[in-house]
Wavefront OBJ file of the C-alpha trace (Angstrom):
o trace
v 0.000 0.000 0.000
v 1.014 3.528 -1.011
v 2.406 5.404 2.604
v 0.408 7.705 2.597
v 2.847 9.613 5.061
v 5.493 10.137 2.277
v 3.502 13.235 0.699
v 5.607 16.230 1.825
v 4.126 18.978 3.842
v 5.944 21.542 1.995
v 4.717 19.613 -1.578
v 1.028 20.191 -0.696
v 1.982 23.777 -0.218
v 1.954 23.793 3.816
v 5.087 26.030 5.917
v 7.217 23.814 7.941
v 6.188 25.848 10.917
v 2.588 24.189 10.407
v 4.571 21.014 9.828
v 6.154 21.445 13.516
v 2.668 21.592 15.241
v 1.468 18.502 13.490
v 2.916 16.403 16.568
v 1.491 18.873 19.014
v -2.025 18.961 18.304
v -2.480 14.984 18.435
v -4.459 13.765 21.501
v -3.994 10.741 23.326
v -6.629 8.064 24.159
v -8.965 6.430 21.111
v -10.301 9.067 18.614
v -13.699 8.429 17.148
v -13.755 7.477 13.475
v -15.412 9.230 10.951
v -17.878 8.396 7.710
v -18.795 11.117 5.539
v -21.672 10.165 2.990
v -22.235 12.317 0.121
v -24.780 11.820 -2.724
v -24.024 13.941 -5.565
v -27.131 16.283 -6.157
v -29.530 15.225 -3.942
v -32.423 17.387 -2.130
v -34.751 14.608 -1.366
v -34.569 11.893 1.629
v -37.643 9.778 2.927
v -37.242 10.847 6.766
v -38.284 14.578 5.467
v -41.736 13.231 4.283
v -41.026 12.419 0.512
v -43.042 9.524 0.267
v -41.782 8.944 -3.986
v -38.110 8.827 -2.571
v -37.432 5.531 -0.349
v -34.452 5.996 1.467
v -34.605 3.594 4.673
v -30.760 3.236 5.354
v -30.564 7.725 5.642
v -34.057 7.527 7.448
v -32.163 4.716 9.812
v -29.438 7.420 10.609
v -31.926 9.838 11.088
v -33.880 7.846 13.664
v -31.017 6.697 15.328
v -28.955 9.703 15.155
v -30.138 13.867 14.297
v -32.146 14.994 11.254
v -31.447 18.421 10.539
v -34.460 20.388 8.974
v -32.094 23.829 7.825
v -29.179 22.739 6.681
v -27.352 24.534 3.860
v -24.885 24.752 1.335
v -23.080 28.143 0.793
v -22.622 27.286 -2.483
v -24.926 25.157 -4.658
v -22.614 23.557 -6.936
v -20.476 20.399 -6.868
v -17.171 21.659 -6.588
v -17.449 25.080 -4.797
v -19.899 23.225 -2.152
v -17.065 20.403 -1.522
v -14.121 23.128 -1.582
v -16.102 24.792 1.609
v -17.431 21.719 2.951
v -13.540 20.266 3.536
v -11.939 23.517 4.517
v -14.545 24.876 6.861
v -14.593 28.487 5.175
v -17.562 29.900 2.868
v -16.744 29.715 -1.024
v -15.605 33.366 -1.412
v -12.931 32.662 0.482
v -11.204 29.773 -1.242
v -9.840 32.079 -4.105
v -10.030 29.881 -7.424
v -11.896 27.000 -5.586
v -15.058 29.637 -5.340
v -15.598 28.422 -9.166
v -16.582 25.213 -10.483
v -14.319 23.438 -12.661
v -10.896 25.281 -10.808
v -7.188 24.194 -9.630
v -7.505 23.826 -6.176
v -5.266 26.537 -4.411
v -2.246 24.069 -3.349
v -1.706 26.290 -0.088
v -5.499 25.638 1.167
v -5.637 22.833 3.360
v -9.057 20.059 3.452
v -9.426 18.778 6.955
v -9.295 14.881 5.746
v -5.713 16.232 4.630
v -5.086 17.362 8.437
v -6.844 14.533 9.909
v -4.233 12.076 7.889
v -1.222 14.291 8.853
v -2.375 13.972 12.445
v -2.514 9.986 12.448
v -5.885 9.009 10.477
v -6.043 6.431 8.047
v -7.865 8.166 5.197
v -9.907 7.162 2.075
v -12.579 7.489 -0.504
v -14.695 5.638 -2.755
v -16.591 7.516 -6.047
v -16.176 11.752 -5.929
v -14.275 13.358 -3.470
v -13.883 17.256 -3.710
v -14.118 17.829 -7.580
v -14.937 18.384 -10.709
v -11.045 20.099 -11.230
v -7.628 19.477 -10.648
v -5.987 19.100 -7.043
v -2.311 18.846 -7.014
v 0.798 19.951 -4.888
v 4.024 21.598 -5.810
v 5.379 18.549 -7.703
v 2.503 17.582 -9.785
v 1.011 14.850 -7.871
v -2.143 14.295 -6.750
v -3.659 15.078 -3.623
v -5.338 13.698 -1.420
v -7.892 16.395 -0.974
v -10.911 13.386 0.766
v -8.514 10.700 0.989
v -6.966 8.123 -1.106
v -9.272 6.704 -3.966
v -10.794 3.513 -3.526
v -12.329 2.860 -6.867
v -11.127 -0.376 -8.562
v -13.986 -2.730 -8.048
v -16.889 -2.271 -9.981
v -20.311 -3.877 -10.246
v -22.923 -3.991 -12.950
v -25.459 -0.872 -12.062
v -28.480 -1.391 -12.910
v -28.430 0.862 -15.600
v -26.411 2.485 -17.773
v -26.416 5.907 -16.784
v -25.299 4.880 -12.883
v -21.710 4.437 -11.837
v -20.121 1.177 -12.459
v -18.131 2.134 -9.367
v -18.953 -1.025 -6.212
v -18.797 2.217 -3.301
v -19.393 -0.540 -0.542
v -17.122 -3.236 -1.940
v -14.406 -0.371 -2.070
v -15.223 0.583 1.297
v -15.077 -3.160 2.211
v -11.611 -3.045 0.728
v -10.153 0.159 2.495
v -10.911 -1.851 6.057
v -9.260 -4.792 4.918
v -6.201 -2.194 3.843
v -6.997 -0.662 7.755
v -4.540 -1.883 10.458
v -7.262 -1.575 13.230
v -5.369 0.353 15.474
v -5.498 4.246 13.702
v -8.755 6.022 13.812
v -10.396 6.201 10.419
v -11.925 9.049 8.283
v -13.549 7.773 5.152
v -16.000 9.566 2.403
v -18.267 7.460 0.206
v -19.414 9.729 -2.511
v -21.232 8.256 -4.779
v -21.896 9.543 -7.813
v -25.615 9.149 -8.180
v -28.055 11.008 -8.273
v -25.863 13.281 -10.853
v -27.017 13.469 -14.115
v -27.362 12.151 -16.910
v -30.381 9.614 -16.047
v -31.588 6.315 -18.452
v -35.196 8.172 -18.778
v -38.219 5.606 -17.509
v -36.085 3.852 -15.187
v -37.863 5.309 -12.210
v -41.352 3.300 -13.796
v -39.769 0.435 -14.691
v -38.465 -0.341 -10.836
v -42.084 0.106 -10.100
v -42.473 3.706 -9.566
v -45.611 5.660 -10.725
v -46.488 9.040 -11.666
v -48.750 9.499 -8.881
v -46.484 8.484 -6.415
v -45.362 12.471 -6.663
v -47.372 14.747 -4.554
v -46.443 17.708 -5.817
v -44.530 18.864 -9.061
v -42.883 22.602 -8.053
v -44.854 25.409 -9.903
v -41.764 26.361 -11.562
v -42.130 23.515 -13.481
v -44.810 22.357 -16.003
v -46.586 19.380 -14.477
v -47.107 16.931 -16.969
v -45.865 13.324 -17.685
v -42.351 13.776 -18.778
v -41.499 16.049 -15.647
v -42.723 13.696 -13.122
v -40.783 10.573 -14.760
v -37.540 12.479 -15.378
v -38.303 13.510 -11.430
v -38.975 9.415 -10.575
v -35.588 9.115 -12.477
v -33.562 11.093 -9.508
v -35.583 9.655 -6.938
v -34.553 6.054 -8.266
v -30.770 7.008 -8.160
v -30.793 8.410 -4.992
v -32.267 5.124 -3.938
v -29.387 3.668 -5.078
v -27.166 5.950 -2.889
v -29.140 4.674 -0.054
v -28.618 1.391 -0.862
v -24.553 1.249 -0.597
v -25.472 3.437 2.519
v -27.180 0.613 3.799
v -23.981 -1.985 2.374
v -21.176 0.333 4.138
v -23.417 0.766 7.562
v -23.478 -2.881 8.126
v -19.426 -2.929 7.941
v -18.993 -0.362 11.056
v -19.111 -0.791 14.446
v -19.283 2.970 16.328
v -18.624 5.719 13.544
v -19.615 9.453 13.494
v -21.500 9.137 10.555
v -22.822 12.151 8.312
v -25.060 11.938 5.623
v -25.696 14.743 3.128
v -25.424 16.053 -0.452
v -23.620 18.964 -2.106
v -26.599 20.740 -3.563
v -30.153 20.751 -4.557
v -31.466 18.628 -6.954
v -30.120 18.415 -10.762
v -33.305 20.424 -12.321
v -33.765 24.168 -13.287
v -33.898 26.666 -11.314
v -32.433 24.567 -8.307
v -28.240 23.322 -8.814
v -26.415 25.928 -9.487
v -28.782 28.212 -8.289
v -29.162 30.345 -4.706
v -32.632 29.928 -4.280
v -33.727 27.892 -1.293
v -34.607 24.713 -3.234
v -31.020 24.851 -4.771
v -29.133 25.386 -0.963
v -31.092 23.731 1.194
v -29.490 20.240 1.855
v -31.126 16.544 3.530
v -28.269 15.984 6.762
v -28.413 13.215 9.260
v -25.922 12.304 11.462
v -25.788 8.796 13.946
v -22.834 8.484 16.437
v -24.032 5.731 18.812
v -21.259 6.095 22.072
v -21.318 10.269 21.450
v -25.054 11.794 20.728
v -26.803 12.730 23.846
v -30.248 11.816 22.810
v -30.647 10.682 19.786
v -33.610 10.475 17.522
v -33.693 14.102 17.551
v -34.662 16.718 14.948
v -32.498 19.520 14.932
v -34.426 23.433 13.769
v -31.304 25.224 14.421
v -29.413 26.574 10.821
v -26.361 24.929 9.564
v -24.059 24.998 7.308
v -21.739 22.792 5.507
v -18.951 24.921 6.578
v -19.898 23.715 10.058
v -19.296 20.105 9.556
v -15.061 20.644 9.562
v -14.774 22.757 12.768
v -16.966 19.736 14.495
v -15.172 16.594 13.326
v -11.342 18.533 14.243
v -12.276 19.326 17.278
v -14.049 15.457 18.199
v -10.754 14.606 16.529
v -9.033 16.732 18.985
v -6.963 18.127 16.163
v -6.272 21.914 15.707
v -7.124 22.673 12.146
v -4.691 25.951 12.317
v -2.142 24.114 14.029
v -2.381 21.311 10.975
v -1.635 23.669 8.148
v -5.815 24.693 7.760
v -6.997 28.038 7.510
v -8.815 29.775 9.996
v -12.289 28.334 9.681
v -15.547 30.177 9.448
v -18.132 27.595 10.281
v -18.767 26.751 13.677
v -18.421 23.647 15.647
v -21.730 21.400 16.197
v -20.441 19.881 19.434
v -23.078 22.058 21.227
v -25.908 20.227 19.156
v -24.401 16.691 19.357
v -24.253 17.263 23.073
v -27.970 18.380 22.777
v -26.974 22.183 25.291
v -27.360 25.578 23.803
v -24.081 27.535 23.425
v -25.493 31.433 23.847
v -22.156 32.433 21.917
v -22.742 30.451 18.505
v -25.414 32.348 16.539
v -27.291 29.389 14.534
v -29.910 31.828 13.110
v -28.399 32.689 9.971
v -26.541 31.087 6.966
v -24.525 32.989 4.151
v -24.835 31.490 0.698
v -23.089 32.169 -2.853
v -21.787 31.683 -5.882
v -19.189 32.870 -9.084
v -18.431 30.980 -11.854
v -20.374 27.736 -12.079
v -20.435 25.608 -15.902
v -18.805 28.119 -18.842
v -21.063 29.399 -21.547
v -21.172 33.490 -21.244
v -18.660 35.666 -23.341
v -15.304 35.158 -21.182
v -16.181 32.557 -19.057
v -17.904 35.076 -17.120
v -19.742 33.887 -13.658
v -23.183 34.923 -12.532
v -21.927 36.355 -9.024
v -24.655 36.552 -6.172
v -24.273 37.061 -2.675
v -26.817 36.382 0.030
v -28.258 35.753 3.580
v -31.004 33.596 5.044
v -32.335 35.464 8.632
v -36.067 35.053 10.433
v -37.187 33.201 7.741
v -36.170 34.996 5.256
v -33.856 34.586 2.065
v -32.231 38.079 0.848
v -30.131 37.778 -2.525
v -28.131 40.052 -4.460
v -27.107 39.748 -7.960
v -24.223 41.781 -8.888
v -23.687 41.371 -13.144
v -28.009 41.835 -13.752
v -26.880 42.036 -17.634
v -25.991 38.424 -17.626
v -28.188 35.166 -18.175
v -28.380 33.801 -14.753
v -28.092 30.232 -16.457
v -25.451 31.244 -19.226
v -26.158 32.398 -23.074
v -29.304 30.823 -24.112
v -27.029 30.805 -27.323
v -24.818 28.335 -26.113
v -27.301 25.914 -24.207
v -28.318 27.416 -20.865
v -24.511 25.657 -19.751
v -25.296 26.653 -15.847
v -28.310 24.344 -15.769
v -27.541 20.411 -16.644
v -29.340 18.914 -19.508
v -32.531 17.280 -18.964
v -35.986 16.324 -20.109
v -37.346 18.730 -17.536
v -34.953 21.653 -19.186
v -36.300 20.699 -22.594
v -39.872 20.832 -21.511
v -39.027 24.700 -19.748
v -37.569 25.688 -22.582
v -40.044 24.867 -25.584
v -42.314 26.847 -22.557
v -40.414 30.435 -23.585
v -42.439 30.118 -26.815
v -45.796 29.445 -25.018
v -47.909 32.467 -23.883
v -49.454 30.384 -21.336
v -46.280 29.208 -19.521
v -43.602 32.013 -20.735
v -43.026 32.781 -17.213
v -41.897 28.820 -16.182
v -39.374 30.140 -18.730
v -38.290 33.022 -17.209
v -38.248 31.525 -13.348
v -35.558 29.636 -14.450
v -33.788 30.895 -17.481
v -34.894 34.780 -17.588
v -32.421 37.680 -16.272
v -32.941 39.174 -12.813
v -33.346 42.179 -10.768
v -30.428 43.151 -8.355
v -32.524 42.677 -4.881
v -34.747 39.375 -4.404
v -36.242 38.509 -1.283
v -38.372 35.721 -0.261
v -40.164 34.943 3.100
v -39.155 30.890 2.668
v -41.676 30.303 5.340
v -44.549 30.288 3.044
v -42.949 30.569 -0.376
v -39.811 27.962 0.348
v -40.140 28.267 -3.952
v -39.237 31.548 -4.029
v -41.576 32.224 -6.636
v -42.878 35.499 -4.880
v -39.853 38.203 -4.880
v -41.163 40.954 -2.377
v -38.117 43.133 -2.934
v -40.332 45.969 -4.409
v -42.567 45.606 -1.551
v -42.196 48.963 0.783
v -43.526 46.910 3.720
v -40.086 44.523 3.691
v -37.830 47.757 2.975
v -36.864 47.738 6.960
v -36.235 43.712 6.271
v -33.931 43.995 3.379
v -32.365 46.944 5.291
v -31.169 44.705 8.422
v -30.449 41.908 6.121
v -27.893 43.521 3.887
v -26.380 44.999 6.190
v -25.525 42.026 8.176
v -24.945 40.135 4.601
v -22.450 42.800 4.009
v -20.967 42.971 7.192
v -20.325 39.186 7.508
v -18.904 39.233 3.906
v -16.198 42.227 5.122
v -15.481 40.498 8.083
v -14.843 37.394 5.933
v -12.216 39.266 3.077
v -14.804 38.903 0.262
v -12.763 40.131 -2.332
v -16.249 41.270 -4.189
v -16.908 43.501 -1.036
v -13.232 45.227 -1.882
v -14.156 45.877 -5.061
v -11.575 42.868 -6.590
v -14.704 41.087 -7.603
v -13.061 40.185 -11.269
v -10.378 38.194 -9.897
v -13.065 35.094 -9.431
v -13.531 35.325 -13.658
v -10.147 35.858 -14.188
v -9.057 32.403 -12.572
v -8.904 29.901 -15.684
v -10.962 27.432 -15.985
v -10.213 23.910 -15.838
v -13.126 22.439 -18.097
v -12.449 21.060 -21.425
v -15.214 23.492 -22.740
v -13.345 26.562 -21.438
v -14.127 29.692 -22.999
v -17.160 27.702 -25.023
v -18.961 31.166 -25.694
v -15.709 32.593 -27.511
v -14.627 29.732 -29.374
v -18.129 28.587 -30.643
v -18.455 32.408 -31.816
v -15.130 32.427 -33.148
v -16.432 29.503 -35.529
v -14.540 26.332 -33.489
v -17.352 23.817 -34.433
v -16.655 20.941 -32.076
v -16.280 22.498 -28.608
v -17.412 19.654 -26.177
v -20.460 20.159 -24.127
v -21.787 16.720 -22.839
v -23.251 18.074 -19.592
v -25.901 19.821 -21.951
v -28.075 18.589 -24.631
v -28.657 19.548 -28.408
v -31.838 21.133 -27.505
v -30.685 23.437 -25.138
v -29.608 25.935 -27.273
v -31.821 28.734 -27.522
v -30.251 31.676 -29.877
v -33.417 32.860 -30.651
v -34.283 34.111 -26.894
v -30.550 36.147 -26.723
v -31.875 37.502 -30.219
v -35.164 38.402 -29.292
v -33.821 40.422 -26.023
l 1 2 3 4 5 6 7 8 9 10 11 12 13 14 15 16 17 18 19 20 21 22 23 24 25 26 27 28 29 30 31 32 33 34 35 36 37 38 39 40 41 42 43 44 45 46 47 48 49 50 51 52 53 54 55 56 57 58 59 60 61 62 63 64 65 66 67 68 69 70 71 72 73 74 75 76 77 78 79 80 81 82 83 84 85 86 87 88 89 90 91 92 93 94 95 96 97 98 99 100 101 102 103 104 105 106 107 108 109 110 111 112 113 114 115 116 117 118 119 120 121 122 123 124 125 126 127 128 129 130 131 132 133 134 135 136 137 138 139 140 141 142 143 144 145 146 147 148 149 150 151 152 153 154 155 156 157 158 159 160 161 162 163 164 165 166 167 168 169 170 171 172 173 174 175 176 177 178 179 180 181 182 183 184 185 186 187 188 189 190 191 192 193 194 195 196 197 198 199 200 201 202 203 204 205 206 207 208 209 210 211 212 213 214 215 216 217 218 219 220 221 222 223 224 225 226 227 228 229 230 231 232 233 234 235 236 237 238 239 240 241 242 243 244 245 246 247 248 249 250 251 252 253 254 255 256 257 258 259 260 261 262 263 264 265 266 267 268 269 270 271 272 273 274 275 276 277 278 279 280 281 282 283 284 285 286 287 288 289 290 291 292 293 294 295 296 297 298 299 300 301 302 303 304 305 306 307 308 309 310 311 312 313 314 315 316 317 318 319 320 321 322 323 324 325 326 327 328 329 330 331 332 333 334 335 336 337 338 339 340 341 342 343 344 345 346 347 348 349 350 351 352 353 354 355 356 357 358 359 360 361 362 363 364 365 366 367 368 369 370 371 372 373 374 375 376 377 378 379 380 381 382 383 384 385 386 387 388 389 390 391 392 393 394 395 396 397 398 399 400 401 402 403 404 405 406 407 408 409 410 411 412 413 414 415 416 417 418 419 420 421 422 423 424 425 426 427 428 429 430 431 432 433 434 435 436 437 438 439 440 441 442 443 444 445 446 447 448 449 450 451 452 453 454 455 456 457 458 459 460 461 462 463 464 465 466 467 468 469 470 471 472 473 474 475 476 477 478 479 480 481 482 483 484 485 486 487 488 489 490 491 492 493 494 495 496 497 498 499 500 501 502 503 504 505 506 507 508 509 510 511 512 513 514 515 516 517 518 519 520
């Protein structure tokens, strides 16, 4: 087996001074190990009432364990979302890793790193942090979630899912585990992430009217709801190695959660609170005081880090990690209030998601959910909040469903499902997410909420000051001007510049829409 302890300090970008405290912050005694499960853009679990999405091995973690009912992603997009998630700090602070598709900054630390600098066998099965490229000084990989555990393979039951075995490979990593070091391992499968084999849902035995409710931003009609039983039946299949790699542990923290809303318009990629909003369970048998609770208080990804260090008893500083912004859950997992820790707010954002606007420009928003509220701000109103309809709509992943919204632009009647998800924005939305958790109503113009959006922008802005947002020192430009990693790179300039076979195979034919740009 590779020694995992030969990758340098100073090749992964870390000072030797961080390198001396390694020894220091390591705690005697038996250190809990640590399972980090995370589907790949999922919003839906059973244990939250979603009666077409059968999940029994997350609603087993629930029950056993906490279900959190406001948890959050800052940033609803695979890779910024796992960049914050394993360093502990909110996406606009992770320089090129605020974009999808980046080089990971080789001086920014991820916690599994620290954890396996600091005596923890580490590994992962299926995605880690990602889509882009992680290395150190000398051109090797890192180890960003661990080291890969991806060799066995299985027949999935369709064509469209990972061949990838995630529980056999788990299987594997303990046999490769000497017993005695504590263990942090992610299992990231790659399901529910698009692209789907379209009826599979049905044929497993799934029916239309198994769906309660079709959002309104949507059209309801018989391709949405199967393309929707689609991502339910993937997801199912997340739960089902959940279920495999469960029965191989004895006690484990274990964490189960996604990077982002669901694969569909108007929700990945997108700020609203259908996009951020994120299913989280956690089961620690020997460390939860009272499980089987459901937890109300807001948290964020960012949050997760900060709690498994310090059970760890490792100093992420002291390792080589930035200073992180999310805040320990300790307080929660020992079920006592901590009057210091405000847990009534979460900050969400995004830059550059998928290419596809002149430049590889990003659609930059900043914003703040408080008392129920969701303020956003959209800095660049001039640009397509899902890219160029011209070159396919490239923030929002192909689908059936994306089809069926955009033959709507060219329907009087449903127009406006059109411009929910594709159409350009105002600067200011707000949403009370109480009773609109769509955000279909924005209430921004309303003079009623102008004391609301008041208080909430300025704390948004404070908070973003306090955390060296470049885009609150005016240096917003720098997050477009990191290069992008993706083969389709500059898409919008080289498709206009006559390149005819610039690859785009997270979007389909029928997403492009020049006509809409034209008709603007």
């Amino acid at each position: 087996m590779k020694n995992l302890q030969s990758v340098s300090i100073l090749a992964i970008g870390i000072s030797a001074a961080m390198s001396q405290a390694v020894a220091a912050t390591q705690t005697k005694g038996k250190r809990p190990n640590i399972l980090i499960c995370m589907a790949d853009d999922a919003a839906h679990m059973g244990a939250y009432d979603n009666r077409w999405v059968n999940t029994p091995n997350f609603d087993r973690v629930a029950r056993e364990g906490l279900l959190f009912r406001n948890a959050f992603t800052c940033n609803s997009k695979s890779a910024p979302s796992r960049a914050s998630f394993i360093t502990g700090r909110n996406s606009w602070q992770l320089r090129e890793a605020a974009n999808h598709w980046c080089e990971f900054p080789r001086d920014i630390m991820s916690f599994p790193e620290a954890l396996q600098l600091n005596g923890y066998f580490t590994g992962y099965t299926g995605k880690g942090w990602g889509p882009g490229i992680a290395t150190d000084s000398l051109g090797n990989d890192r180890l960003l979630t661990g080291r890969p555990y991806n060799d066995i393979t299985c027949t999935p039951p369709t064509k469209q899912i990972n061949a990838i075995d995630y529980s056999a490979n788990f299987a594997q990593f303990l046999k490769e585990w000497d017993g005695e070091q504590p263990i942090c391992f992610w299992y990231g499968a790659r399901e529910p992430h698009r692209k789907y084999e379209y009826g599979s849902g049905i044929r497993a035995g799934k029916s239309l009217t198994d769906i309660d409710s079709v959002p309104s931003y949507w059209p309801d009609n018989e391709t949405v709801r199967t393309d929707m039983l689609d991502y339910a039946y993937e997801i199912e299949y997340f739960d089902r190695h959940l279920g495999n790699i469960l029965a191989q542990l004895d006690n484990t923290i274990v964490i189960v959660t996604s990077d982002n809303g669901m694969p569909f318009p108007r929700c990945k990629g997108q700020e609203y609170y259908q996009a951020s909003h994120l299913p989280m369970a956690m089961m620690w048998h020997d460390g939860l005081k009272h499980p089987g609770r459901e937890v109300n208080e807001i948290i964020s990804q960012i949050d997760i880090a900060p709690t498994l260090m310090e059970l760890a008893g490792v100093d992420p500083v002291n390792s080589g990690m930035l200073p992180v912004t999310g805040r320990s859950m300790t307080d929660i997992i020992a079920d006592k209030t901590n009057p210091k820790v405000d847990r009534g707010y979460v900050m969400l954002g995004k830059e550059r998601h998928d290419v596809g606007r002149p430049d590889d420009q990003g659609y930059p928003i900043r914003g703040i959910v408080r008392d129920g509220y969701l303020l956003l701000r959209n800095y660049a109103t001039d640009r397509w909040p899902s890219g160029n309809p011209s070159t396919g709509y490239m923030d929002t992943d192909g689908s059936p469903t994306k089809t069926e919204i955009i033959k709507a632009r060219l329907d009087s009647a449903s127009h406006y499902l059109w411009n929910l998800s594709m159409g350009k924005r105002p600067e200011l939305e707000l949403y009370d997410i109480k009773s609109d958790a769509e955000c279909i109503n924005n209430l921004a113009d309303n003079p009623d909420m102008a004391e609301i959006i008041t208080r909430l922008n300025r704390e948004m802005t404070e908070r973003l000051i306090d955390e060296g947002d470049p885009r609150m020192f005016g240096e917003g430009h720098l997050f477009d001007q990191y290069p992008s990693m993706n083969k389709s790179h500059m898409y919008w300039n080289r498709v206009n510049a006559g390149e005819k076979k610039v690859p785009h195979p997270w979007i389909s034919k029928t997403d492009f829409d020049p006509a809409a740009e034209q008709s603007e």
